[in-house]
Every structure is written in C-alpha cells, then in structure tokens.
C-alpha positions in Angstrom: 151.8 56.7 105.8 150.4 58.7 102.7 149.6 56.9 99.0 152.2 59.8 98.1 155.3 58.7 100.9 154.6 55.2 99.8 155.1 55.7 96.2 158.2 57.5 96.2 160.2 54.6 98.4 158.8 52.7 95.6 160.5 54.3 92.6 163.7 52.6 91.2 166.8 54.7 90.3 167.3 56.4 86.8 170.2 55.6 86.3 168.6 52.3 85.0 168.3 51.6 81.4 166.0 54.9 79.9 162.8 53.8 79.0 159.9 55.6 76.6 157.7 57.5 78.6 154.5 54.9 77.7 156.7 52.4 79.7 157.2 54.5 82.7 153.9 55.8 83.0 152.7 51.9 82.2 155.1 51.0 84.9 154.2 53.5 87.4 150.5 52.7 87.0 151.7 49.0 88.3 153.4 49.9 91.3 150.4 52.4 92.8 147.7 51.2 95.0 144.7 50.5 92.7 143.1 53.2 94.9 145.0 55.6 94.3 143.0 59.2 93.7 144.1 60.4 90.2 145.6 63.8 91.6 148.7 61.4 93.3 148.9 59.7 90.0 149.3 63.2 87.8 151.8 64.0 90.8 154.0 61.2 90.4 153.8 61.7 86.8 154.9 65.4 86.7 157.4 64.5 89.0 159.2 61.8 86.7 159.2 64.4 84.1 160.6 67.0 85.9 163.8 64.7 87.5 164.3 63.7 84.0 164.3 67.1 82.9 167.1 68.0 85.4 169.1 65.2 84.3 168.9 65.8 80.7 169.9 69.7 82.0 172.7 68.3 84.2 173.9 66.0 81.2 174.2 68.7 79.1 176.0 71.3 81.6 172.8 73.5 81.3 173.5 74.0 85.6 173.8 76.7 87.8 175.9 76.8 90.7 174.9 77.0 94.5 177.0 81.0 94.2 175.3 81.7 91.3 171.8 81.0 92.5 172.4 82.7 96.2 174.1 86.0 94.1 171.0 85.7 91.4 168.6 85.2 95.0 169.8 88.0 96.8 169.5 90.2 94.1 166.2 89.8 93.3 165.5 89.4 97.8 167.2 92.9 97.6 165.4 94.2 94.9 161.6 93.6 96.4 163.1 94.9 99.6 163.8 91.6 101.8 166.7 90.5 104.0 169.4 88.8 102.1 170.1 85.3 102.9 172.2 84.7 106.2 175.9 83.5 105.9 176.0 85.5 102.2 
C-alpha cells in the first residue's frame, strides 16, 4: 500500500463541523507518516481544497447535470472530430 492509498482511508467526513484551513492542514500534517515526501503532502492538500470547493459549488446550486455535461462533452468530442460517447 502507497503513503497516498493510506492517507485517504484516513480522512474523516466533511460533513463534520468546518474548520479554518490552518486546522485542517495542522490536522492533516498529524495523521501522515512522518515520512512522508512533500509532493503526497501538497497532494492531499490540493485535494482538500478542491472537495471543499465542490461542496461550496454544490451548496450553492452552481452544478451541472450528468445531460448537461455529456451534451457540452459531445459537442466539443464532435467538434475536434472524435466519436461521441456510447449510449448518447
């Protein structure tokens, strides 16, 4: 098993209480491996920020739906001359 796969079954939900962004950095720092390379730490970091991100988006209703993105997908497949997506 990776540093990376045994991080991630280490993360608790979000759904807990939010938290500043010092305390979940400070917090992640405590659960990795004190060997950890800094490019996994960076990694884990982005990703926090980025699931946050999509729940603020998702919070506020800024979401498209599965339709929207296979119509805006094959549009753009089409338009640089690819195969649509199957089952559309």
């Amino acid at each position: 098993m990776t540093v990376r796969s045994g991080v991630r079954a280490l993360r608790k939900p979000y759904t807990a209480g939010m938290k500043t962004p010092k305390q979940q950095a400070l917090e992640l720092l405590e659960r990795l491996p004190d060997d950890a390379p800094m490019n996994t730490v960076l990694a884990e970091i982005h990703f926090i920020a980025s699931v946050q991100r999509g729940v603020e988006d998702a919070q506020r209703g800024d979401v498209v739906t599965q339709d929207e993105v296979r119509l805006r997908l094959n549009k753009w497949l089409a338009s640089s001359g690819h195969e649509k997506l199957s089952g559309t």
